[in-house]
Backbone as numpy.savetxt, mean C-alpha at the origin, in Angstrom:
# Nx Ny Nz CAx CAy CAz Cx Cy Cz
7.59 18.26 -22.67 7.74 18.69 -21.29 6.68 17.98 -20.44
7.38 17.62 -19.00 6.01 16.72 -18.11 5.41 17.54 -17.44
3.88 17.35 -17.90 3.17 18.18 -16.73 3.80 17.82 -15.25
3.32 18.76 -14.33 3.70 18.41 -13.08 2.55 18.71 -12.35
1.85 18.01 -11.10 0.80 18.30 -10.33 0.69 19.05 -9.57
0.10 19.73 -9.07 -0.38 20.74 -8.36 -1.09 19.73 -6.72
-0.49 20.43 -5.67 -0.87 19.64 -4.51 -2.52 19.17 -5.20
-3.31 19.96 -5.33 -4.75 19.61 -5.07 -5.19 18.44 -6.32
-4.28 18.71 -7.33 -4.71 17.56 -7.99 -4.39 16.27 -7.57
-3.30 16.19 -6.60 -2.67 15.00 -6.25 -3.42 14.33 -5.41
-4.24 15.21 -4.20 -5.06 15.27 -3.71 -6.11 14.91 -3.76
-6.91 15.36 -5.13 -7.72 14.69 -5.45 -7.73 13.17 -6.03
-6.75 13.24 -6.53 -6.49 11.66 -7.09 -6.66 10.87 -6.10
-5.79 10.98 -4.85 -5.81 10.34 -3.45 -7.20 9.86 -2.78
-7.95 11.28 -3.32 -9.38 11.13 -2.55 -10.12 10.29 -3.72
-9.94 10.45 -4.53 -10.87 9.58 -5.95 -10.93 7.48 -5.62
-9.39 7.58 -5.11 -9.34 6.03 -4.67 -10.42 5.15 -3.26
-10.98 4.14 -4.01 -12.02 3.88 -3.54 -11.33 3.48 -2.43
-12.39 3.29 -1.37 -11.93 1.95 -0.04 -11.47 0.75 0.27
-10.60 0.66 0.73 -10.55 -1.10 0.96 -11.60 -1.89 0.75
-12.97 -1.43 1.31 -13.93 -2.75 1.29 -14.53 -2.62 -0.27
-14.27 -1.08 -0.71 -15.32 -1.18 -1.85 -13.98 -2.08 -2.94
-12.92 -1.72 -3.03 -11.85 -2.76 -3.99 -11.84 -3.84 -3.35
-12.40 -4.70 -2.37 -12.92 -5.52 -2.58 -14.25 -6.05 -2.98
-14.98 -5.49 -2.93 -15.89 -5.42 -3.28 -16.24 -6.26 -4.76
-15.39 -4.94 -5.55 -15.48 -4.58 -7.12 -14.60 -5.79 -7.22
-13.61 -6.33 -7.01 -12.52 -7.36 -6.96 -13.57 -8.79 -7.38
-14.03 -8.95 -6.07 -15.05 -10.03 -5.94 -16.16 -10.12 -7.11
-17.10 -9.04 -7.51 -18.27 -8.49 -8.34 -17.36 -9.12 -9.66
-16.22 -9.41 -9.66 -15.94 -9.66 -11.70 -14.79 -10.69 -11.12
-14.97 -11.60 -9.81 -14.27 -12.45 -10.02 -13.03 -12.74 -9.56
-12.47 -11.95 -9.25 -10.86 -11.45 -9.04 -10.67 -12.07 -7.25
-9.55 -12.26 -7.11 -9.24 -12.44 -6.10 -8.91 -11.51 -5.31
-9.39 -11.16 -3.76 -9.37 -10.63 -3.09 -8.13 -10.06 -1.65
-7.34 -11.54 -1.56 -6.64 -11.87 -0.47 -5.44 -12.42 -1.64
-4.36 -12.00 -0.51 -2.57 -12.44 -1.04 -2.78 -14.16 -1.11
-3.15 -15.14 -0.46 -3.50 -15.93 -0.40 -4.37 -17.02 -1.40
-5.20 -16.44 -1.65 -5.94 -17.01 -3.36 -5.22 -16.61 -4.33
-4.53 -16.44 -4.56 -3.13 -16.18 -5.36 -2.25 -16.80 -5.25
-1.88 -17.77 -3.70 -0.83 -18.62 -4.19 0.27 -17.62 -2.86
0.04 -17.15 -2.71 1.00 -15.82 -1.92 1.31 -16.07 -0.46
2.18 -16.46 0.33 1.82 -16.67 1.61 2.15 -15.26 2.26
2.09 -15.36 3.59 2.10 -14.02 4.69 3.08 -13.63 4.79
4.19 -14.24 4.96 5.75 -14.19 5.07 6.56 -13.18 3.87
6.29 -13.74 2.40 6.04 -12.43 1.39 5.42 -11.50 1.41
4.44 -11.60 1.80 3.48 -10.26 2.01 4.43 -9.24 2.84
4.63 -9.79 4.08 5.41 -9.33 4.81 6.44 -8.55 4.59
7.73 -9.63 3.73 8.38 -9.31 3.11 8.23 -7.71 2.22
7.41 -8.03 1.49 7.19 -7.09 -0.18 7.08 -5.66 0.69
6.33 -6.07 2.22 5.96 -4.41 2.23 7.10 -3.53 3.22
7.94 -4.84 3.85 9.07 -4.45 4.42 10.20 -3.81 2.75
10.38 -3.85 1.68 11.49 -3.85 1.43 11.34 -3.50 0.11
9.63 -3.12 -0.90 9.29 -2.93 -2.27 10.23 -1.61 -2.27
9.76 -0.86 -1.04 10.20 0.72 -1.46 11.59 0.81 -1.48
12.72 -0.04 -1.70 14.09 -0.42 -2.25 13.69 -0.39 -3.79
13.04 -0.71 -4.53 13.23 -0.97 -5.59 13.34 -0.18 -6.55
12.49 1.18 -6.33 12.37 2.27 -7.35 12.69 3.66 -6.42
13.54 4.75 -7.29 13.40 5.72 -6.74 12.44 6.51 -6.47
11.25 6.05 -6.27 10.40 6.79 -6.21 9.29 6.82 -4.60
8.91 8.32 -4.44 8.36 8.47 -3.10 7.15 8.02 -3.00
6.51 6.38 -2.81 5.37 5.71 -2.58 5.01 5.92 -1.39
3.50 5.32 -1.38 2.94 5.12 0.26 4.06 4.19 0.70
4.42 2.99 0.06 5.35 2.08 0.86 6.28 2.70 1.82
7.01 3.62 0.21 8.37 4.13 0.61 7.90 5.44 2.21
6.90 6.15 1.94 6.18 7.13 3.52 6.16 6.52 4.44
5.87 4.55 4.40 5.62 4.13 5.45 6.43 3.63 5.86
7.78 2.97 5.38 8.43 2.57 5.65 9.91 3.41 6.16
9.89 4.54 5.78 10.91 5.30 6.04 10.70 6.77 6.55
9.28 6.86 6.93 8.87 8.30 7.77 7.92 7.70 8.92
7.06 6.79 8.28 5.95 6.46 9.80 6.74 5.17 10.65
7.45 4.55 9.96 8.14 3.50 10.64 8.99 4.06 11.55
9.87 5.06 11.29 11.27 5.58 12.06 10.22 6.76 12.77
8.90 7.48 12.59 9.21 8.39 13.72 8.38 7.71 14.82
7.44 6.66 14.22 6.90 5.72 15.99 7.80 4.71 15.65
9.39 4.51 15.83 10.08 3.59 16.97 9.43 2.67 16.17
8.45 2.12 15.02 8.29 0.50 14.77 9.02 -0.33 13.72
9.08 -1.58 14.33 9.99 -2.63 13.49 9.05 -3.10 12.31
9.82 -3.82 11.47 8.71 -4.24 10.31 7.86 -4.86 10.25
7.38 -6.02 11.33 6.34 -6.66 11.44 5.14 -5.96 12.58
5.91 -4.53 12.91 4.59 -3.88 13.82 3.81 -3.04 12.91
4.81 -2.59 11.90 4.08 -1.51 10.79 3.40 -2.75 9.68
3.31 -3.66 9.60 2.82 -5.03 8.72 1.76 -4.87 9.09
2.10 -5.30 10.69 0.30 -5.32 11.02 -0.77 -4.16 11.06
0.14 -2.95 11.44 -1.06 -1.96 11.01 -1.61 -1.47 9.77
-0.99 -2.16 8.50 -1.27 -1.70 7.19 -1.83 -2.54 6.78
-2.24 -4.05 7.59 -3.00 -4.95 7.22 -4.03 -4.62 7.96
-4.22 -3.46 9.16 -5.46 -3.91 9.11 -6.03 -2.76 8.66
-5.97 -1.87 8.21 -5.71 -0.82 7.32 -6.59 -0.72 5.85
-6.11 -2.73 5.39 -6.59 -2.91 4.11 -7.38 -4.50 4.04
């Protein structure tokens, strides 16, 4: 049988995830690449992936919240919600 979470644990998990600057941070500290870009990745995919990942799985992600609850209740198209989740991260 699957455990199932309890709001506050979910919660806490949420809050346990470090910051943007500190995962970069830690990213950088062992090497890792930081940006879609040192990877080979251009903007246009980026773009893409965050317009259209939450198609892929049934499942309720930040993508899938942002793309289909914060997108539709402020009125924004996919490259206005792009830019606010880039600067975001």
């Amino acid at each position: 049988m699957l455990k199932t979470f309890k709001t506050i644990d979910r919660i806490d998990v949420i809050l346990a995830i470090p910051e943007p600057a500190e995962l970069r941070r830690l990213l950088h500290n062992v090497g890792g690449e930081t940006v879609p870009a040192q990877l080979g990745i251009d903007s246009d995919l980026v773009n893409r992936s965050l317009s259209e990942a939450h198609h892929l799985r049934n499942r309720f992600t930040l993508i899938k919240f942002l793309n289909e609850i914060v997108k539709e209740e402020h009125n924004l198209d996919s490259e206005e919600l792009n830019e606010i989740v880039k600067e975001k991260i």
